[in-house]
N, C-alpha and C positions, 0 to 999 in steps of 0.2 A: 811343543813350540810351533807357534803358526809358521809356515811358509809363506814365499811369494806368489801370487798368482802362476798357474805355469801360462807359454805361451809356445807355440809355434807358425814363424813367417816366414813361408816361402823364399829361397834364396832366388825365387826368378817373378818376383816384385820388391817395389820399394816406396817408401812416403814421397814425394816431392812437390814444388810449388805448381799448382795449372797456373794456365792461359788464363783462364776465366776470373769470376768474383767469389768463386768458390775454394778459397785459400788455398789448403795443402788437397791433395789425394794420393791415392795408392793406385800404379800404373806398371805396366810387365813391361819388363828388361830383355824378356824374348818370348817367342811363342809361345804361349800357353794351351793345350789340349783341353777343349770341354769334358767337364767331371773331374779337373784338376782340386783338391784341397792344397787351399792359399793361404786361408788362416785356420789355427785351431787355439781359444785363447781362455783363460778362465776369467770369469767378473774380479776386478777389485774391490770393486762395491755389487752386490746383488739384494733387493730384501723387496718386500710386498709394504716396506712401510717407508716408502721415499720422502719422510719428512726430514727439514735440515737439518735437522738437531741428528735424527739416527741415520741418516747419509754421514755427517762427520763425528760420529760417536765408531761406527763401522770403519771408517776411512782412517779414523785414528790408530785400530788396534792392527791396519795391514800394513800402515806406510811404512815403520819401521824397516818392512821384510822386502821393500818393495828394490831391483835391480838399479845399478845403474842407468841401465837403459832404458830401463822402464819408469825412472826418475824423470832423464829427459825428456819419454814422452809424454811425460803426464805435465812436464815444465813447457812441454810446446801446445797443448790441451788449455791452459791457463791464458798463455801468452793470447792464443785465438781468442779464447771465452771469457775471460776472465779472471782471479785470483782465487783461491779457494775450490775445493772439493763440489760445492753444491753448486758453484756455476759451470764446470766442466759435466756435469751432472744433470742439470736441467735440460743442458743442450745437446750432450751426445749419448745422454743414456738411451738406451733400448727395453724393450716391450719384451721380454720372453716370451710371451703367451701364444704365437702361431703353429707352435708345433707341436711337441709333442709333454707342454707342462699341465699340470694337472690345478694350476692356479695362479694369475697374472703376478709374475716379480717384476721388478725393472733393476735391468745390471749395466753396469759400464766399463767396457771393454777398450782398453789402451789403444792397441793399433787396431783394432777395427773402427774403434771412432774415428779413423782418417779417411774412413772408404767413403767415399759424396755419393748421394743417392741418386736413380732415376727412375722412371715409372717404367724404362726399359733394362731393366738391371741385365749387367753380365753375369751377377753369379749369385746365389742365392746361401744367406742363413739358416743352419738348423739349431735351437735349441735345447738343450738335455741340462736340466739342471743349471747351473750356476755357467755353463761350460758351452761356446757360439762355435761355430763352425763353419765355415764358408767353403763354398763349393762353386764354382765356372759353371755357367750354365750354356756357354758357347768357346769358338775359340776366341783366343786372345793376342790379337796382334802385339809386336815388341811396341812399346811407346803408347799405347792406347790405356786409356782408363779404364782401372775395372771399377765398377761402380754396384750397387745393392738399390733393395727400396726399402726406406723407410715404415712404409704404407702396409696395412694390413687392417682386415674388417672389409664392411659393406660399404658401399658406395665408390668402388675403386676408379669408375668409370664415369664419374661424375667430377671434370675436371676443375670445378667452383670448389669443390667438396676436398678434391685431393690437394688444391693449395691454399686452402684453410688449413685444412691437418698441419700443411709443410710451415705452416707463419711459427710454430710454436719452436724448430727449427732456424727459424730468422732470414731464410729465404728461399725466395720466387725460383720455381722450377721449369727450366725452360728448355725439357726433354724433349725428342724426338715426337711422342707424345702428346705431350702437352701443345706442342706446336702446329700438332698436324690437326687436332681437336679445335684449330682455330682456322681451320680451313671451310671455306663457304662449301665445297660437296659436304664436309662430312656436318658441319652445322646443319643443311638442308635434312639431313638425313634421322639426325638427333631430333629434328622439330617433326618429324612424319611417326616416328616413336613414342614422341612425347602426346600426341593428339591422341593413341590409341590408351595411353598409358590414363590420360585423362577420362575416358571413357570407363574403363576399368575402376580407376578409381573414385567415381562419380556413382559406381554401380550403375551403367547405362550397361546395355546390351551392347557388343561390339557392333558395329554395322563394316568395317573393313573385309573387301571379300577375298576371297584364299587366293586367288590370281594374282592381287593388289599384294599381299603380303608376302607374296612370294619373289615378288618384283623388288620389295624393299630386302628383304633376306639375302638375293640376288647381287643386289646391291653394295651390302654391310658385305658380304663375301668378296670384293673387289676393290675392296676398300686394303691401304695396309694393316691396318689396326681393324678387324671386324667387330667390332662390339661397340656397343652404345649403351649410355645410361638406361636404365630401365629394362632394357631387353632380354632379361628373365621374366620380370613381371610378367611383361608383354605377351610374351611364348606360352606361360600358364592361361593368362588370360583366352590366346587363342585358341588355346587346347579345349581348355570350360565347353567355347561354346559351337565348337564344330563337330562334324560327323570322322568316322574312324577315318575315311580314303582322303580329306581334306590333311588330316593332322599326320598322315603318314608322308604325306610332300610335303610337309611345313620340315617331319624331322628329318628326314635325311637331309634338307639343305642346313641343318642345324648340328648333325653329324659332321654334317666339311667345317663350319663354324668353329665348331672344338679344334678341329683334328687342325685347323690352322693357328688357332691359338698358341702363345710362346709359353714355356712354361711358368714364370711367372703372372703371366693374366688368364692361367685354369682356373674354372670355377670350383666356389664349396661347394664340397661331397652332400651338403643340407640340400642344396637348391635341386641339384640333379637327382634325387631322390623325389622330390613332390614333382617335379617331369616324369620320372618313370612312374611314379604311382598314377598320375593320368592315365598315360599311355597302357596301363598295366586295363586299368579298368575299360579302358577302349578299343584294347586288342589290337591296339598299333603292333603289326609286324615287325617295325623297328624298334621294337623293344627290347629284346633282345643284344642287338647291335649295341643300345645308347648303356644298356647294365654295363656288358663288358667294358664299354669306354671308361663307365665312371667307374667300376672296379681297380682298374688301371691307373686313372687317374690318383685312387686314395692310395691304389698298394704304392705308388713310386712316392707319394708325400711321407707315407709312414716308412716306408723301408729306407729313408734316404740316409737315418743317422746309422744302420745298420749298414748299408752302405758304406760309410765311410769308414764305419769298425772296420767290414773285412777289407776294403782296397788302401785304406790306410793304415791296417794294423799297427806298424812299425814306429812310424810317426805320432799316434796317441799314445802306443805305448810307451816311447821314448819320451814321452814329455808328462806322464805319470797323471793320465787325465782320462783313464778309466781303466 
């Protein structure tokens, strides 16, 4: 006989109405310690074939099994989105695919559908199968929203790009992020990137000299948010066409770049790989350095649901969810 989904919610959060136009969210009732697991929940719906008909073919055979409580959350899901299964579904399902699945499902998950996204998330998703996991990625004040990001894939830092993604959603994102992206330094700064990027892919020879690009680097580093659209591209590009002693001060001010980045805006382990292969074939001495970074960088991504096995043992296993 099927079961209910299982679930488990922190007794130190709770759903309630925001301030804002972003209806209901999920907000801590008192401190919360970064690395805390907040939710651990199973999909009601999960499948790689999100048509309506097998959303409510799926949806039919779990309602039965489904809690009281999980009745009313799925009654207050409705109330926000709509009537039926496929419109709480359109809009609050989630993408499995960023972590550790072996093939893109889309599943929709009761009380994590209440968590409002932002491009500066407090706590981060891992996926294992049918089965979310949420994890703090800093502290958390009592009253303060925790919030996730929707976003995942290329173009994260291309702020046209990330509130196109978010329209499918139904609204405008006006994160910390999003808002500073609209500031004249850091516009100035995206348009000095975008010139080189132009170059690059015009296949013109760079003409920016290491001095010049070091200034902009310098720059992005002083910035709250160091990163700009393009600025992998860019970095390959400069890499291409310089000598070893030029590209060895490009990286190290690219080493601080990372090492200030939040965990959420780490680059993929793809990209840092074609940076080390330059550098590999160029005998950048900081090659070495930028390997172990991104070694680091993959082992904390992959190790995180393992992670959570061992410092949450008690709590997965109590809720018979591995």
């Amino acid at each position: 006989m099927q079961e209910a989904p299982q679930e488990f919610f922190s007794a130190a959060i709770q759903v309630r109405q925001t301030q804002t136009n972003k209806g209901r969210g999920i907000f801590a009732k008192q401190i919360i310690p970064q690395g805390s697991l907040i939710i651990a929940s199973q999909a009601v719906v999960c499948t790689d074939d999100p048509t309506s008909e097998n959303v409510e073919a799926l949806f039919s055979q779990i309602e039965p099994t489904l809690t009281t409580e999980q009745r009313e959350d799925f009654a207050r899901l409705q109330k926000s989105h709509g009537p039926g299964i496929c419109s709480a579904f359109s809009t609050n399902a989630y993408k499995t695919v960023p972590n550790l699945q072996s093939s893109e499902k889309v599943g929709l998950f009761l009380k994590f559908s209440f968590m409002n996204h932002s491009c500066c998330p407090s706590a981060v998703q891992l996926y294992d199968g049918d089965q979310v996991y949420v994890i703090t990625t800093k502290i958390i004040f009592q009253d303060d929203e925790i919030t996730t990001s929707y976003l995942h894939g290329d173009n994260f830092w291309w702020v046209g790009g990330r509130q196109n993604y978010l329209k499918q959603f139904n609204f405008t994102c006006d994160c910390e992020l999003c808002m500073y992206q609209e500031t004249k330094s850091y516009i100035d700064l995206q348009v000095k990137f975008d010139k080189i990027l132009k170059q690059k892919r015009n296949k013109q020879q760079l003409v920016i000299l290491n001095d010049v690009y070091m200034v902009m680097l310098q720059d992005l580093l002083s910035h709250n948010f160091p990163m700009v659209d393009g600025f992998y591209e860019s970095l390959i590009g400069f890499i291409e066409e310089n000598n070893t002693e030029n590209c060895s001060q490009i990286i190290k001010s690219f080493i601080q770049i990372l090492k200030k980045l939040s965990v959420s805006h780490k680059p993929d382990f793809a990209i840092l790989v074609k940076v080390l292969i330059l550098l590999k074939r160029k005998n950048v001495i900081e090659f070495e350095e930028l390997k172990q970074l991104s070694y680091q960088f993959e082992l904390d991504r992959i190790g995180q649901l393992d992670y959570v096995y061992r410092k949450f043992k008690k709590q997965v296993e109590r809720i018979g969810m591995k």
